[in-house]
Each structure stands twice: as structure tokens, then as C-alpha cells.
HTML snippet that shows the backbone in 3Dmol.js (N, CA, C, O; Angstrom):
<script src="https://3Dmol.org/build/3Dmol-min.js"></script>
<div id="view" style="width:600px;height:400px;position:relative"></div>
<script>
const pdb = `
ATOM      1  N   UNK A   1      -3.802  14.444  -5.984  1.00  0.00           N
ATOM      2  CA  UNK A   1      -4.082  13.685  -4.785  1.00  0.00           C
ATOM      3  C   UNK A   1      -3.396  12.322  -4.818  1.00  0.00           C
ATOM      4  O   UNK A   1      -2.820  11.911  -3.810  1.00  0.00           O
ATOM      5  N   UNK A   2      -3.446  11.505  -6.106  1.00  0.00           N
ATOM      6  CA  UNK A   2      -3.036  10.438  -6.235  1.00  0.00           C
ATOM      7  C   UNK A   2      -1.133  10.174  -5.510  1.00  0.00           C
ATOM      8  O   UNK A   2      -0.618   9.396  -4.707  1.00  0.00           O
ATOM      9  N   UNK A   3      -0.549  11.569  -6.558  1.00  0.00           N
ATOM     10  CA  UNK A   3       0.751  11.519  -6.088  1.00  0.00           C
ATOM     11  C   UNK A   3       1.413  11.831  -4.570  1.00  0.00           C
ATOM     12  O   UNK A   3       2.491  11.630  -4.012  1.00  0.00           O
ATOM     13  N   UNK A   4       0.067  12.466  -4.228  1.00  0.00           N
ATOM     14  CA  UNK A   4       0.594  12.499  -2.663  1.00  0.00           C
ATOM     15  C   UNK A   4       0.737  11.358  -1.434  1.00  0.00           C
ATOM     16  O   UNK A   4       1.432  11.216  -0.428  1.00  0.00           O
ATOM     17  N   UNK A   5      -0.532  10.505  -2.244  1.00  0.00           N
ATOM     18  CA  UNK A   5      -0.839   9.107  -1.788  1.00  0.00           C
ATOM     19  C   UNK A   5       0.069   8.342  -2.001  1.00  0.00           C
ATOM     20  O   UNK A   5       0.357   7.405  -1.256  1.00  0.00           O
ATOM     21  N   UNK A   6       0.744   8.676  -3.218  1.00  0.00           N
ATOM     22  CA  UNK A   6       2.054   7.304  -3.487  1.00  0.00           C
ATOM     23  C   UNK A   6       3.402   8.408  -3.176  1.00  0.00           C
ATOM     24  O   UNK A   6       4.273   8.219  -4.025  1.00  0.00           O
ATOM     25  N   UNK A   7       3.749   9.404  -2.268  1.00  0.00           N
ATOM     26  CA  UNK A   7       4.316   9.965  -1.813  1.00  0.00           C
ATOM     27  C   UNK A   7       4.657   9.526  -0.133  1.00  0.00           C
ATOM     28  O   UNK A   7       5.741   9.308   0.408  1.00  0.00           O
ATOM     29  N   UNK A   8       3.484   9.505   0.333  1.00  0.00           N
ATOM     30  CA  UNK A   8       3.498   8.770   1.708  1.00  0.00           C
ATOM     31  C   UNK A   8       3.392   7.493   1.926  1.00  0.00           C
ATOM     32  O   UNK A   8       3.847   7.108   3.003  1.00  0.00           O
ATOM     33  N   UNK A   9       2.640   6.232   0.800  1.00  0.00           N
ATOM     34  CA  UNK A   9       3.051   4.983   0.869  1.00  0.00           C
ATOM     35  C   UNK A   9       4.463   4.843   0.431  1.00  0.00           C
ATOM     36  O   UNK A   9       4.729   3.658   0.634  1.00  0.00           O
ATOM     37  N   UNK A  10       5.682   5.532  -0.148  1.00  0.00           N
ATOM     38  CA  UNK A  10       6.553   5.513  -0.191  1.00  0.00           C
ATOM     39  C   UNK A  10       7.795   5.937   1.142  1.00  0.00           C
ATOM     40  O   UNK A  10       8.812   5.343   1.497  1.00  0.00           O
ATOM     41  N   UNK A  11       7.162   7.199   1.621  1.00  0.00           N
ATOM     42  CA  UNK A  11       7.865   7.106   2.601  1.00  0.00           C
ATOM     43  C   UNK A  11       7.343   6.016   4.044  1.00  0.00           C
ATOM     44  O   UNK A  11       7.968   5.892   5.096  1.00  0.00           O
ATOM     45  N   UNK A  12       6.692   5.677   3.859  1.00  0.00           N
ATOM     46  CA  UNK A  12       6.025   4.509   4.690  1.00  0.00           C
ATOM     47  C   UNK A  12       7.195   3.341   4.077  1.00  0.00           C
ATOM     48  O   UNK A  12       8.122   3.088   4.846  1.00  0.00           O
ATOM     49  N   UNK A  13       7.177   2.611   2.697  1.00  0.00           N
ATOM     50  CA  UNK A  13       8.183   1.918   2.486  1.00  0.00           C
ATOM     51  C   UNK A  13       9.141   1.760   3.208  1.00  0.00           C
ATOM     52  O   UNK A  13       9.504   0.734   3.783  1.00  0.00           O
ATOM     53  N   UNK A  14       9.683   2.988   3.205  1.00  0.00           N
ATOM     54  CA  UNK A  14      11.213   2.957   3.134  1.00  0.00           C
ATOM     55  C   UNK A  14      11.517   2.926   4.878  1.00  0.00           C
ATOM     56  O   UNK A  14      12.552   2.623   5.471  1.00  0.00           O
ATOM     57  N   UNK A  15      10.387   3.296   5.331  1.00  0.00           N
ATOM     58  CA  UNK A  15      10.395   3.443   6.435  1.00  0.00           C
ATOM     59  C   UNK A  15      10.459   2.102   7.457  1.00  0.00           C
ATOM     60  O   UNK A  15      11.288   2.019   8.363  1.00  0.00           O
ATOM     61  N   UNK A  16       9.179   0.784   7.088  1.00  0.00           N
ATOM     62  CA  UNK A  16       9.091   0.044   7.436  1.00  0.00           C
ATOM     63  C   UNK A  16       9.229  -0.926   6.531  1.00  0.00           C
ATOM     64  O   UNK A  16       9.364  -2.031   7.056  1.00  0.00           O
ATOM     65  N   UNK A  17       9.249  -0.923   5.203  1.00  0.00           N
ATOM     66  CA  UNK A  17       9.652  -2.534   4.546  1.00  0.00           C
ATOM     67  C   UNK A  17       8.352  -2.651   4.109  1.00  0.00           C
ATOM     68  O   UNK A  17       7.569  -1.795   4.521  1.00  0.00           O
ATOM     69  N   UNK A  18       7.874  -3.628   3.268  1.00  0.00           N
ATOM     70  CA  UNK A  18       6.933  -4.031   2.369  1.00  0.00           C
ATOM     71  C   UNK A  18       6.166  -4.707   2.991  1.00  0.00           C
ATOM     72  O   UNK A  18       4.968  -4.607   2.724  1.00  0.00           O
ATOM     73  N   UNK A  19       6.580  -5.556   3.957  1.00  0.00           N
ATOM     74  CA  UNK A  19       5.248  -6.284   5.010  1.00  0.00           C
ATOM     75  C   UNK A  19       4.740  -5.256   5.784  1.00  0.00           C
ATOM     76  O   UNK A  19       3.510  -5.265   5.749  1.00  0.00           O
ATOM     77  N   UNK A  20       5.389  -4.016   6.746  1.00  0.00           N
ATOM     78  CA  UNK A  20       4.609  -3.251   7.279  1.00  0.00           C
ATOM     79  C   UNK A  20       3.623  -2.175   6.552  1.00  0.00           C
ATOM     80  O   UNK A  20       2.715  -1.535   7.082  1.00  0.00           O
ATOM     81  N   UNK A  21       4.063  -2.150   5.158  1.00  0.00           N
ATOM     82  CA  UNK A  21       3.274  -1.274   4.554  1.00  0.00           C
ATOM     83  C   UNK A  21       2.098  -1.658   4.246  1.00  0.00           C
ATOM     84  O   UNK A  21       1.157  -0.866   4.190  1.00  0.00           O
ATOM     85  N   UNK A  22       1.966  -3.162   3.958  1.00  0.00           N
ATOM     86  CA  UNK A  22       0.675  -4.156   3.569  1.00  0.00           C
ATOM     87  C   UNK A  22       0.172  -4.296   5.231  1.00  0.00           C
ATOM     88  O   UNK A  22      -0.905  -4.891   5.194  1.00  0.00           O
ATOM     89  N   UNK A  23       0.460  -4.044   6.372  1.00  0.00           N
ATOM     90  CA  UNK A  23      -0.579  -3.987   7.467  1.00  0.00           C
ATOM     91  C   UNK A  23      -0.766  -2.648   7.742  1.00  0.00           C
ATOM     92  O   UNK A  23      -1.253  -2.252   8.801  1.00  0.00           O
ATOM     93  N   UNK A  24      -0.412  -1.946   6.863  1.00  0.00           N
ATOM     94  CA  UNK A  24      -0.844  -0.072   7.259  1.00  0.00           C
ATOM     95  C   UNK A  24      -1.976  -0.271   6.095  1.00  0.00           C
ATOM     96  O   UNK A  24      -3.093   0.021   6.520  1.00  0.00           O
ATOM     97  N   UNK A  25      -1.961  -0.673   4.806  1.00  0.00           N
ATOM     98  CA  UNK A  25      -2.783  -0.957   4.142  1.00  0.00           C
ATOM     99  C   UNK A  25      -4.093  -1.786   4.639  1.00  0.00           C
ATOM    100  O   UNK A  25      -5.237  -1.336   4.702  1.00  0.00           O
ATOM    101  N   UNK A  26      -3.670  -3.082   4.972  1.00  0.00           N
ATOM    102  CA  UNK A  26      -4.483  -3.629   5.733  1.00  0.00           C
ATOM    103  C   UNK A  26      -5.833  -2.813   6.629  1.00  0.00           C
ATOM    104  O   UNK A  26      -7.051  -2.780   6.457  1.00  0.00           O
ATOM    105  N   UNK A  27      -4.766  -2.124   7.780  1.00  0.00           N
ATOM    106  CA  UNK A  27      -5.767  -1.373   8.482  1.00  0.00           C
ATOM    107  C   UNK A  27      -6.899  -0.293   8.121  1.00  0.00           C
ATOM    108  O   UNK A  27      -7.926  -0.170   8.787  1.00  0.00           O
ATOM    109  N   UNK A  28      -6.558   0.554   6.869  1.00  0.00           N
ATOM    110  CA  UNK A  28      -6.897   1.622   6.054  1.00  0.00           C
ATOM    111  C   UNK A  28      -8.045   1.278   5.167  1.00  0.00           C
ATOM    112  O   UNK A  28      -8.950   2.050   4.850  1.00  0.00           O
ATOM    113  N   UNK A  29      -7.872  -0.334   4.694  1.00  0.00           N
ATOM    114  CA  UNK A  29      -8.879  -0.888   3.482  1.00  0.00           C
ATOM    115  C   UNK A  29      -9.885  -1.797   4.299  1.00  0.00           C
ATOM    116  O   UNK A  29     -11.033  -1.986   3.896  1.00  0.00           O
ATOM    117  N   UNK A  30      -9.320  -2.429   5.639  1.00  0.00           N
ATOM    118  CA  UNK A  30     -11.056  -2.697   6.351  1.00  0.00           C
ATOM    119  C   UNK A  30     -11.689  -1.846   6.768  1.00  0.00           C
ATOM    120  O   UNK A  30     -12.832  -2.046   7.178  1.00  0.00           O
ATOM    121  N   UNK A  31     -11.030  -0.489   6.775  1.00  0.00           N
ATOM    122  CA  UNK A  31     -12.343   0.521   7.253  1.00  0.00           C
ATOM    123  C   UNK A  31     -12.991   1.231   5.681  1.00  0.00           C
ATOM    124  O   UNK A  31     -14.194   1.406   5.484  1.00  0.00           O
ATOM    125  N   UNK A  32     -12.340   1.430   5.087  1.00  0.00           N
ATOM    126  CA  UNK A  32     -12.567   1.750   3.943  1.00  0.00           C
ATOM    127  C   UNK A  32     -13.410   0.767   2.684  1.00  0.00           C
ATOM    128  O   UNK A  32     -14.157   1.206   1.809  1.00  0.00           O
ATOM    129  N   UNK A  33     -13.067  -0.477   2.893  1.00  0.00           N
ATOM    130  CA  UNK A  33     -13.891  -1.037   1.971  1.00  0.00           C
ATOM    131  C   UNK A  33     -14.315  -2.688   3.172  1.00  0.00           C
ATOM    132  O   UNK A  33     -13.658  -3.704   3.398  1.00  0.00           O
ATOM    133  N   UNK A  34     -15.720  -2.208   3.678  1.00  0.00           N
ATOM    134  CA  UNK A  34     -15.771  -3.186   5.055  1.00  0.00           C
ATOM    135  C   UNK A  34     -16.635  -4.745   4.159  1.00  0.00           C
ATOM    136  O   UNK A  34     -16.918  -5.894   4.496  1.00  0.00           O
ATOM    137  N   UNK A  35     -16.749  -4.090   3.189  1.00  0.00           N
ATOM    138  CA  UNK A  35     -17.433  -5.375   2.653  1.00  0.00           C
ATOM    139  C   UNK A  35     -16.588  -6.709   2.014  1.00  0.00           C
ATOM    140  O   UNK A  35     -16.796  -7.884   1.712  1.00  0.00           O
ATOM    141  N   UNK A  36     -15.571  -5.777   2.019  1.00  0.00           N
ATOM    142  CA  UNK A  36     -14.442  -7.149   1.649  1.00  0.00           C
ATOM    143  C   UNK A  36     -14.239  -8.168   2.406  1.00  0.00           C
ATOM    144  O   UNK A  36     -14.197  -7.871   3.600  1.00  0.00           O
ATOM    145  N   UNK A  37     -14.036  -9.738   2.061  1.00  0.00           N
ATOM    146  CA  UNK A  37     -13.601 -10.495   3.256  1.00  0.00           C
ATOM    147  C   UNK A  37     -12.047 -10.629   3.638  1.00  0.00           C
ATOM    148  O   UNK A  37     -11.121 -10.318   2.888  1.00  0.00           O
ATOM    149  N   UNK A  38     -11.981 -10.906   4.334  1.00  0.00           N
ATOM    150  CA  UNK A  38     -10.651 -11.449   4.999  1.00  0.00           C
ATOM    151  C   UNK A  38      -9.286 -11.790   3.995  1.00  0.00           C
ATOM    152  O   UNK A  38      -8.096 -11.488   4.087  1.00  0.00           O
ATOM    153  N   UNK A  39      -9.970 -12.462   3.138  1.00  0.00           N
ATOM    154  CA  UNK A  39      -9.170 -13.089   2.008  1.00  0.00           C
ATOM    155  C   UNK A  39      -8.953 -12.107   1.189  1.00  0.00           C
ATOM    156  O   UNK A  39      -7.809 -11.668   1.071  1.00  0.00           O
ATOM    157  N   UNK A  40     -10.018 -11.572   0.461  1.00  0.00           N
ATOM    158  CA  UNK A  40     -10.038 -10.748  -0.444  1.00  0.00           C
ATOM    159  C   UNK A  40      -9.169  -9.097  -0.102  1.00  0.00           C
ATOM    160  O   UNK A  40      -8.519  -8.318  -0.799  1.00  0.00           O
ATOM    161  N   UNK A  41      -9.637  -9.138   1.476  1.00  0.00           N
ATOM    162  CA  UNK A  41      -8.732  -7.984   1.814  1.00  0.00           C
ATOM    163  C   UNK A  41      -7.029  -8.257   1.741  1.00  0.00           C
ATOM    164  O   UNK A  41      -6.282  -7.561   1.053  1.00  0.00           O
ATOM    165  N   UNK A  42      -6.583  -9.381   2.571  1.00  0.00           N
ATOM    166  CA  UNK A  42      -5.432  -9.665   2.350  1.00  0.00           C
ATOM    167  C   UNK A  42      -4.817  -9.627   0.516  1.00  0.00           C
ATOM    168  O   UNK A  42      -3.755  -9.116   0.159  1.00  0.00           O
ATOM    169  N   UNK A  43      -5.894 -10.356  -0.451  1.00  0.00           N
ATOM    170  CA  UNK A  43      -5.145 -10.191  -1.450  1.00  0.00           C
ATOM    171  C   UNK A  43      -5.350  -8.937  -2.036  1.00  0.00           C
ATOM    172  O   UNK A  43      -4.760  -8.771  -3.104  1.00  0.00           O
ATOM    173  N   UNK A  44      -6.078  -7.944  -1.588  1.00  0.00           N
ATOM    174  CA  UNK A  44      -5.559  -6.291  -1.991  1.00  0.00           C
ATOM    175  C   UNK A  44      -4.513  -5.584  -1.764  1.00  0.00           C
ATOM    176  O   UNK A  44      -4.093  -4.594  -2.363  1.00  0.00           O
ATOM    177  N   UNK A  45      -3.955  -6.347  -0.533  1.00  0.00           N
ATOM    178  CA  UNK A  45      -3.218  -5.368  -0.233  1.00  0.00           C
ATOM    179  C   UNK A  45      -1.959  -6.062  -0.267  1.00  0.00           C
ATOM    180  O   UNK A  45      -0.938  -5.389  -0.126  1.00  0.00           O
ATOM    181  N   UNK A  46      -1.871  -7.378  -0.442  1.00  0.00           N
ATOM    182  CA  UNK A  46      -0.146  -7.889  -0.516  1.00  0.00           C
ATOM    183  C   UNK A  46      -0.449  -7.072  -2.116  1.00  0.00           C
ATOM    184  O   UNK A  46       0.103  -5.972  -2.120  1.00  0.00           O
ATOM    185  N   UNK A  47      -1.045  -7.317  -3.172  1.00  0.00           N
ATOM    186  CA  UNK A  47      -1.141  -6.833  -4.346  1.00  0.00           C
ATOM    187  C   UNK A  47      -0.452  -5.035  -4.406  1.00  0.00           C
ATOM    188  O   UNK A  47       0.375  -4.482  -5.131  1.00  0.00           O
ATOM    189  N   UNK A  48      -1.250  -4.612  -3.320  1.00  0.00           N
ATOM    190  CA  UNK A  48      -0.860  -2.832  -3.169  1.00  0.00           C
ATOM    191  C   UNK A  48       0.525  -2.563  -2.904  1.00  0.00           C
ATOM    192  O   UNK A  48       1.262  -1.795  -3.522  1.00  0.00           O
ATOM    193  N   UNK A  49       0.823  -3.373  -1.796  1.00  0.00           N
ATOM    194  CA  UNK A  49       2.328  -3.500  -1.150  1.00  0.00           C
ATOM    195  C   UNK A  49       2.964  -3.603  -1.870  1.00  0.00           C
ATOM    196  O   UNK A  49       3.604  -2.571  -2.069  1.00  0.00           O
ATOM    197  N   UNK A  50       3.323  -4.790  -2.799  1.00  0.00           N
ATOM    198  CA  UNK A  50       4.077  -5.417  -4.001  1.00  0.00           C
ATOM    199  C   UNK A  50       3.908  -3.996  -4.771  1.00  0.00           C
ATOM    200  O   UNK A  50       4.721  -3.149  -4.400  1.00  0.00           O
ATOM    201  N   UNK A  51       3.263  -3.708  -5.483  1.00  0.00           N
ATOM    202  CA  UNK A  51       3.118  -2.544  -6.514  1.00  0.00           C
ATOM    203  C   UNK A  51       3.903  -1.508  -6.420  1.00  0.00           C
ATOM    204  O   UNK A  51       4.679  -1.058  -7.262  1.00  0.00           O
ATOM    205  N   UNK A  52       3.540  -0.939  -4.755  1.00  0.00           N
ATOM    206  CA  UNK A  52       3.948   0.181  -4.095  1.00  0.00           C
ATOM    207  C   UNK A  52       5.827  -0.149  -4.125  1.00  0.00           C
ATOM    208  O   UNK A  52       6.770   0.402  -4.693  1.00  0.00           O
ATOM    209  N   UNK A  53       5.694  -1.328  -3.194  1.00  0.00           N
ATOM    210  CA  UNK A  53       7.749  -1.206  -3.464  1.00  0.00           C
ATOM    211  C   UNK A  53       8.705  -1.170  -4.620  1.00  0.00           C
ATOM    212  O   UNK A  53       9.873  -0.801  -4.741  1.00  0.00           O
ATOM    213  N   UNK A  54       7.167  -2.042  -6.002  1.00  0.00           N
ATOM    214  CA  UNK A  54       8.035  -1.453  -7.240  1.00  0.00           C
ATOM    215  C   UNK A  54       8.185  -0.369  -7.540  1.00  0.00           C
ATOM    216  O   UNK A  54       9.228   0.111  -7.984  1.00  0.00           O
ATOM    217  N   UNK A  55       6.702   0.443  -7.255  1.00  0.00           N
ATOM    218  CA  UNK A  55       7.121   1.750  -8.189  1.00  0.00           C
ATOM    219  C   UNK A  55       7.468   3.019  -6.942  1.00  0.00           C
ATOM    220  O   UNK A  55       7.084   4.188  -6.957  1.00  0.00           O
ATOM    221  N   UNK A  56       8.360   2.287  -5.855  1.00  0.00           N
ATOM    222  CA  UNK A  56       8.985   3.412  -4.575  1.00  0.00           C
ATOM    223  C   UNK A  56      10.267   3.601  -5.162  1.00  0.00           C
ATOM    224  O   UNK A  56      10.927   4.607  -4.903  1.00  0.00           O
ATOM    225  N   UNK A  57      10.803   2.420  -6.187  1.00  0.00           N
ATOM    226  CA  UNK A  57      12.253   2.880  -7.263  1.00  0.00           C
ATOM    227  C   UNK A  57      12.410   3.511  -7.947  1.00  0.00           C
ATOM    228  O   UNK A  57      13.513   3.951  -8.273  1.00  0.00           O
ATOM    229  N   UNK A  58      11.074   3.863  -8.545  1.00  0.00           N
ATOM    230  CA  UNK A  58      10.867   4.595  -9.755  1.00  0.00           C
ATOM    231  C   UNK A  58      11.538   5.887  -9.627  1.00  0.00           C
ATOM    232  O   UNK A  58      11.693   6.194  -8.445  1.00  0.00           O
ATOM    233  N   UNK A  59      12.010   6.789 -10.506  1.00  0.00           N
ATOM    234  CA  UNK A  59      12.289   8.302 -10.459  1.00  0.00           C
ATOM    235  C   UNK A  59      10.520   8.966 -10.112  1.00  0.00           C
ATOM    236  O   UNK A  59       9.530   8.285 -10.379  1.00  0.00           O
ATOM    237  N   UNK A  60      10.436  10.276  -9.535  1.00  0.00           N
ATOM    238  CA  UNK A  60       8.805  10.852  -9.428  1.00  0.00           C
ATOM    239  C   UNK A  60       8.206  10.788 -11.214  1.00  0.00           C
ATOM    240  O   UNK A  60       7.079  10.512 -11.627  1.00  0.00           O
ATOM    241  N   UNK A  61       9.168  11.072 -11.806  1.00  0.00           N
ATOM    242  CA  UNK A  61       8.142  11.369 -13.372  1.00  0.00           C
ATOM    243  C   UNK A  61       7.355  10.405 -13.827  1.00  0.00           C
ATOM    244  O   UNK A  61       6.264  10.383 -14.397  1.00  0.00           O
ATOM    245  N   UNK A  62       8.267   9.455 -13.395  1.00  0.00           N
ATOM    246  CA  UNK A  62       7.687   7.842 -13.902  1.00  0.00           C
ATOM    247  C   UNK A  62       6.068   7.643 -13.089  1.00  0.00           C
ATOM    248  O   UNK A  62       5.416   6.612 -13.255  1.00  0.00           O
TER     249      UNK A  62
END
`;
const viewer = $3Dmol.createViewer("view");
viewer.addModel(pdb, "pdb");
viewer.setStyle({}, {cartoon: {color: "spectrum"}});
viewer.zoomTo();
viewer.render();
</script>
């Protein structure tokens, strides 16, 4: 499940760039985790974004 998840935040990447992927994130983690604030949500997901465009270079094995 995991790899399918970083299968489609990848083609999401490549698709829109690293800021649109952190407001697809965005949208996904206030419904998903509603107890977070504002702040705390934003720093999940520039954190996710960042992560995600490093490891969208990676070869799949990695």
C-alpha cells in the first residue's frame, strides 16, 4: 500500500512541482488528521513535500 502511495505522490510531483504537491497534501491531512492546527498542518506537509521530491529521484528499489 505504502508503495502505491509514494507511486502517485510521485506522479503528482512530476506533474505539478513540489508546492502543488504540499497543497494536495494539505487538502488530504485536514481531513484526515482534523486535530492538527494550521501551523502544525502546514509543517507536515512542506516536511512530506520536501521528502516526497527527494525520494521521486530515487530508482523504485530504493
Amino acid at each position: 500500500e505504502s508503495q502505491g502511495t509514494a507511486k502517485r505522490s510521485c506522479g503528482l510531483f512530476q506533474k505539478l512541482g513540489e508546492y502543488y504537491l504540499q497543497n494536495a497534501f494539505l487538502v488530504a491531512y485536514t481531513k484526515k488528521a482534523p486535530q492538527l492546527t494550521p501551523p502544525e498542518l502546514m509543517a507536515l506537509t512542506r516536511k512530506m513535500a520536501t521528502t516526497g521530491a527527494a525520494c521521486c529521484h530515487l530508482s523504485e528499489d530504493r
